[in-house]
C-alpha positions as a Python dict, from the first residue, in 0.01 Angstrom:
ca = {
    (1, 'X'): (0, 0, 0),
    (2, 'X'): (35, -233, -340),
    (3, 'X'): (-135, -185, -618),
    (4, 'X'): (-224, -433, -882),
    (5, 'X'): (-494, -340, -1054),
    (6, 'X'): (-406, -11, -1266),
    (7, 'X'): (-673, 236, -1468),
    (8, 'X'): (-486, 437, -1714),
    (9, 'X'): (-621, 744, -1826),
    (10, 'X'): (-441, 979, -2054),
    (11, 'X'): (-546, 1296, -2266),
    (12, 'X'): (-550, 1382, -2604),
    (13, 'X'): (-228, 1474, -2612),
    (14, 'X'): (73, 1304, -2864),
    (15, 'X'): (302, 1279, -2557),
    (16, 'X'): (15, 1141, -2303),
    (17, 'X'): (-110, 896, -2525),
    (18, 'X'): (220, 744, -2606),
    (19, 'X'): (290, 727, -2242),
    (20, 'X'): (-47, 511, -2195),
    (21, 'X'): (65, 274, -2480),
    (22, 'X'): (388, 222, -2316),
    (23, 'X'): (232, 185, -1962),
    (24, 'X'): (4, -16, -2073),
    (25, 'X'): (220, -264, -2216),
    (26, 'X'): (399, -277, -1957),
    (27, 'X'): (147, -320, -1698),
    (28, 'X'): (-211, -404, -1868),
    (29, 'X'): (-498, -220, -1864),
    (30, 'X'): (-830, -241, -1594),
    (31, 'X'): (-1130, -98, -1584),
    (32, 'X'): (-1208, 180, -1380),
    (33, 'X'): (-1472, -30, -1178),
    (34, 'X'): (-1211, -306, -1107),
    (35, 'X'): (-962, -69, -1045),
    (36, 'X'): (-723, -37, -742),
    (37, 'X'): (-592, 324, -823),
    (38, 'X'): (-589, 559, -1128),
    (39, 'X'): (-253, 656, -1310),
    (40, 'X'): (-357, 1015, -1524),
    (41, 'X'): (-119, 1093, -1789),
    (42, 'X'): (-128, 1494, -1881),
    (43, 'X'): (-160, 1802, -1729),
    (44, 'X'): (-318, 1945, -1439),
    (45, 'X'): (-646, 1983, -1671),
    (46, 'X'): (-673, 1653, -1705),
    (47, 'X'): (-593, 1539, -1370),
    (48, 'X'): (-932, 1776, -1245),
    (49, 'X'): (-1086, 1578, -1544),
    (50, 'X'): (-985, 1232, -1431),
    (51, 'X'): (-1076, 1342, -1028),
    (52, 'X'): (-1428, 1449, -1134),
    (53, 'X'): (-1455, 1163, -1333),
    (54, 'X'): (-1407, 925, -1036),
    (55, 'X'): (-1589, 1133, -785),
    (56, 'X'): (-1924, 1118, -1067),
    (57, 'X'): (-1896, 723, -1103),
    (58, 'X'): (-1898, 726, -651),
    (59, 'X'): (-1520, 592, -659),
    (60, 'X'): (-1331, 622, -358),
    (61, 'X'): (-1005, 561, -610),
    (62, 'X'): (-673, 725, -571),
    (63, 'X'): (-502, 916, -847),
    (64, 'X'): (-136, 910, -910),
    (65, 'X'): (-87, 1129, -1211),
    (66, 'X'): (225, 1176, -1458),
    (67, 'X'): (326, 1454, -1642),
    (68, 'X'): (257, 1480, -1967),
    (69, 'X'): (172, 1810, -2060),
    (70, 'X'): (246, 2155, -2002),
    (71, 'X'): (147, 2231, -1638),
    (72, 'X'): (219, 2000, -1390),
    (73, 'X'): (144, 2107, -999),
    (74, 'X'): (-54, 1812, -955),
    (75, 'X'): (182, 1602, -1154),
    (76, 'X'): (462, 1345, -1080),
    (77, 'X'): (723, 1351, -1340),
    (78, 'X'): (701, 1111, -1562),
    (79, 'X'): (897, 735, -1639),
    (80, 'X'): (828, 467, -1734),
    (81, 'X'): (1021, 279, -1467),
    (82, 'X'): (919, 201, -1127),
    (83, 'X'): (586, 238, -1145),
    (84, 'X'): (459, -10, -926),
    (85, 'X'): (725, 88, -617),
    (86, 'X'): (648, 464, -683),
    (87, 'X'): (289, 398, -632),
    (88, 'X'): (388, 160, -324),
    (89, 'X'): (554, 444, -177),
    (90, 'X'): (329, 743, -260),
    (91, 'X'): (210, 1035, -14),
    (92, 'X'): (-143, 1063, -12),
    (93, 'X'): (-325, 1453, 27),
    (94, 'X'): (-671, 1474, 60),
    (95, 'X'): (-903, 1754, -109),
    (96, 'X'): (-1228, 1850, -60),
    (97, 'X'): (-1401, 2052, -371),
    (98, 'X'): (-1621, 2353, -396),
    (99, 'X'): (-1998, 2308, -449),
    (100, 'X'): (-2172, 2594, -637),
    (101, 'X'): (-2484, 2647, -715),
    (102, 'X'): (-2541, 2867, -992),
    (103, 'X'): (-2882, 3080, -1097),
    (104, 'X'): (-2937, 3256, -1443),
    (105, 'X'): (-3158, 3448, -1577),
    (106, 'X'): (-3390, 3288, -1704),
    (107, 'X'): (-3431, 3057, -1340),
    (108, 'X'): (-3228, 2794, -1441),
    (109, 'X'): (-3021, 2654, -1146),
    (110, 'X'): (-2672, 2471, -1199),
    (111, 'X'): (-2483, 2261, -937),
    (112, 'X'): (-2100, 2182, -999),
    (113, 'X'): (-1828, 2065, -839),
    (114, 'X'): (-1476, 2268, -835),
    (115, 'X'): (-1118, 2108, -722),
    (116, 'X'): (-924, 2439, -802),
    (117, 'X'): (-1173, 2732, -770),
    (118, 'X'): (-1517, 2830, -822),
    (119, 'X'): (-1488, 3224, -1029),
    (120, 'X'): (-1687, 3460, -1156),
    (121, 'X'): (-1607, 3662, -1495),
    (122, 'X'): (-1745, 3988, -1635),
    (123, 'X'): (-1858, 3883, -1991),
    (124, 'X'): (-1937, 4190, -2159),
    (125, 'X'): (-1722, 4509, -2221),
    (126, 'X'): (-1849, 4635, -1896),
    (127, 'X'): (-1693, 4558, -1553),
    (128, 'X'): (-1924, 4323, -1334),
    (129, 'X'): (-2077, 4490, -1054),
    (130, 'X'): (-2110, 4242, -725),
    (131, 'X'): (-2277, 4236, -384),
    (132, 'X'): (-2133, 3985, -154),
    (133, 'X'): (-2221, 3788, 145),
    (134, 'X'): (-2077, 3552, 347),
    (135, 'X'): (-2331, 3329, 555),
    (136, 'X'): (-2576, 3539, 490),
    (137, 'X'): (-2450, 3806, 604),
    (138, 'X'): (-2344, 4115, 341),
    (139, 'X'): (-1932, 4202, 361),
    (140, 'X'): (-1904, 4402, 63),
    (141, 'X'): (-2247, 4580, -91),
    (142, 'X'): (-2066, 4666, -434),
    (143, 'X'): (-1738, 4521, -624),
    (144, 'X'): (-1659, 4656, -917),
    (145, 'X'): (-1426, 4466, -1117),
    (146, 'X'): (-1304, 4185, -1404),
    (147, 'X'): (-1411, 3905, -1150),
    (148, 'X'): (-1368, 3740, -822),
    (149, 'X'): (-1350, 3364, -712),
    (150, 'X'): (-1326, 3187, -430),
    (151, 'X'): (-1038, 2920, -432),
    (152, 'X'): (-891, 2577, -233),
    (153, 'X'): (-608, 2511, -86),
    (154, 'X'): (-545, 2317, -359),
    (155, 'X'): (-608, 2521, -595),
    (156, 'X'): (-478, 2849, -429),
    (157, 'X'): (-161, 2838, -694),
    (158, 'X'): (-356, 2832, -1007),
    (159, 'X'): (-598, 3120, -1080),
    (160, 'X'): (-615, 3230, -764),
    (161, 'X'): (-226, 3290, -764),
    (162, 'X'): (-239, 3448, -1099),
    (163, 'X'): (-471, 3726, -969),
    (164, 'X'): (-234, 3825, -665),
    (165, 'X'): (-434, 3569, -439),
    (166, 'X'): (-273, 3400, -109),
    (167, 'X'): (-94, 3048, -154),
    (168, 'X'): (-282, 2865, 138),
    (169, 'X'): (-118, 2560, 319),
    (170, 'X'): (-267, 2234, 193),
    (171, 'X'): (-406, 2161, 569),
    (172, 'X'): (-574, 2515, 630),
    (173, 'X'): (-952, 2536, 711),
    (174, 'X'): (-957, 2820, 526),
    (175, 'X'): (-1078, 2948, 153),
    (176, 'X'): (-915, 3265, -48),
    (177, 'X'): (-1147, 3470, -205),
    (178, 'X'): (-999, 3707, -473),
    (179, 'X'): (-1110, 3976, -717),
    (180, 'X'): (-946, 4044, -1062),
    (181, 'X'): (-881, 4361, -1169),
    (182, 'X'): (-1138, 4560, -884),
    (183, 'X'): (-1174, 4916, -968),
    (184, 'X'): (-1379, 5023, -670),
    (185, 'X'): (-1310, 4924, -414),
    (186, 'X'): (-995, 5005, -574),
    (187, 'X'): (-769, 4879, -260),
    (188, 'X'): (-944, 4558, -190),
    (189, 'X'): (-740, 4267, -212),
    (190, 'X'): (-975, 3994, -102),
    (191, 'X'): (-1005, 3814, 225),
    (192, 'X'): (-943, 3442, 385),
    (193, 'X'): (-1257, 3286, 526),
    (194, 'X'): (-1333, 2941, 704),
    (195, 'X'): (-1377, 2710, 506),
    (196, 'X'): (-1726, 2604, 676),
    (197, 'X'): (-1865, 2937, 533),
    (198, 'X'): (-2117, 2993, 264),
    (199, 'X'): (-1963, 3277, -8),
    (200, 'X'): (-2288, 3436, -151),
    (201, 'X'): (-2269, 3692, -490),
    (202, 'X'): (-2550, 3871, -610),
    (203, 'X'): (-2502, 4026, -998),
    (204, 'X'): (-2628, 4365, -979),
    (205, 'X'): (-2754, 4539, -1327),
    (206, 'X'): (-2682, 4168, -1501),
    (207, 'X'): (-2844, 4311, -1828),
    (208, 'X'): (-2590, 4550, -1856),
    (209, 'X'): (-2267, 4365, -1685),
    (210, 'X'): (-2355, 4002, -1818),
    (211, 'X'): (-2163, 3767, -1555),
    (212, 'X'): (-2044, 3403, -1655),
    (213, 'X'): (-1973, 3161, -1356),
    (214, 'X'): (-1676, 2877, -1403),
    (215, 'X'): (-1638, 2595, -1197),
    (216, 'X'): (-1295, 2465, -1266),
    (217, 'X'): (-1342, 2547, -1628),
    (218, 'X'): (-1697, 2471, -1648),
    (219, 'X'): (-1906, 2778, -1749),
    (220, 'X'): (-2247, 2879, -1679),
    (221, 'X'): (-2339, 3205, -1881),
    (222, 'X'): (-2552, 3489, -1733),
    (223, 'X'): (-2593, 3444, -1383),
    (224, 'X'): (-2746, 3621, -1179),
    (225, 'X'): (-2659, 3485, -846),
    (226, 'X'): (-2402, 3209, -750),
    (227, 'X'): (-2343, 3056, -380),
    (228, 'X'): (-2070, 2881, -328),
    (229, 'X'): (-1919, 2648, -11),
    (230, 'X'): (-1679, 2337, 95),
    (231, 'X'): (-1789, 1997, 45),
    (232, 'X'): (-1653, 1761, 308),
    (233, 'X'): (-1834, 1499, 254),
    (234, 'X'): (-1634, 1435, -124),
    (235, 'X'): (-1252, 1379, -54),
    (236, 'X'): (-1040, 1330, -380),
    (237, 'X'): (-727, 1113, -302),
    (238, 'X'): (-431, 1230, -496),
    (239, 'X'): (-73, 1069, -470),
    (240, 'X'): (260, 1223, -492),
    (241, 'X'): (627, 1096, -505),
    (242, 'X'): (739, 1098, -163),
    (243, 'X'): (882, 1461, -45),
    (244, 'X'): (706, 1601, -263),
    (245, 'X'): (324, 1623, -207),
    (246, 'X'): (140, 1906, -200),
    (247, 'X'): (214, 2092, 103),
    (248, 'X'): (581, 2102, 4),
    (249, 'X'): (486, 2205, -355),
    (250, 'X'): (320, 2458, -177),
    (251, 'X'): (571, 2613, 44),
    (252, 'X'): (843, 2574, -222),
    (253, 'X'): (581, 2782, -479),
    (254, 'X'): (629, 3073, -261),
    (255, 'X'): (1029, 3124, -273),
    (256, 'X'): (1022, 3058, -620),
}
């Protein structure tokens, strides 16, 4: 597919916001409504930035992103040549994000959206203490740990990686959901699920073990209870150099 009409969108970053000066030169500048696709120049940050941005404004936009910062798994590299035949010849994954739906203390209820992961952090000196249910159903009555979360395919080599999680094929059905640090049970390691389930955590003694919820980044302090599921009906469009889209990048990530 050509593309003629080019959004730019670049970070804060020295090095990113160069690049869009250059690019833009070079190729002009259109508005994300007129739009054809989206070139993202930064780091993976930005590029969950720029793919929430599009999926809040309802467009069905494809983002090619360059790298210009310091982590780069959803990247391309970056040039300034070519542009138009590397988007031309682009691989195309699809995504679909994590919807939670977060309750605090004090009854206030937050939806968000998460490309990466959807995790829950202890944020007090204690440990948070857990109960957790999957479709309604309880699997674990108590984890005691530093946190859990429940991440994507695509974002199985971020956090979820960090904390010892699996590195799930970009076409698997299935979600990774991972503790950090559990003291008891001291041996559990997590569990895959289908991705149609519905990942349920209770916060047990919350005035004591204060939890925080994150949804890609995105806190909501003191929660007492947090659901969290797929959402196939939003599909984020990324595009990668050919030979080297995401399920590659996955599969090389594990004999690294």
């Amino acid at each position: 597919m050509s593309f003629h009409r080019i959004a730019f969108k670049a970070s804060s970053a020295p090095a990113a916001q160069q690049a869009l000066a250059d690019l833009t030169a070079l190729h002009g500048q259109t508005d994300l409504d007129q739009a054809e696709v989206v070139v993202a120049l930064g780091g993976d940050g930005f590029m969950l930035q720029t793919l929430h941005e599009t999926q809040v404004l309802q467009l069905n936009l494809p983002v090619y992103g360059m790298n210009c910062g310091t982590i780069g798994f959803l990247m391309n590299a970056f040039s300034l040549h070519d542009l138009p035949t590397r988007l031309t010849t682009a691989e195309e994954a699809v995504i679909n994000p994590l919807a939670m739906r977060a309750v605090t203390k004090d009854g206030t209820t937050t939806e968000a959206l998460a490309i990466n992961e959807v995790s829950l952090l202890r944020a007090g000196p204690q440990a948070a203490k857990l109960r957790i249910s999957v479709d309604g159903k309880v699997r674990l009555e108590e984890l005691v740990c530093d946190g859990v979360l429940v991440a994507t395919p695509a974002g199985s080599t971020a956090y979820n990686y960090s904390a010892h999680g699996p590195i799930l094929p970009i076409g698997s059905d299935v979600l990774a959901l991972t503790p950090m640090a559990a003291f008891r049970p001291r041996r559990w390691r997590g569990a895959l699920l289908p991705k149609s389930v519905v990942v349920r955590f209770e916060v047990l003694e919350p005035e004591k073990r204060p939890v925080r919820a994150d949804a890609d980044s995105r806190p909501v302090e003191d929660v007492i209870r947090v659901e969290v599921r797929s959402e196939p009906n939003i599909r984020h469009r990324i595009l990668f150099d050919p030979g080297h889209g995401l399920e590659e990048r996955l599969i090389v990530e594990q004999f690294a």
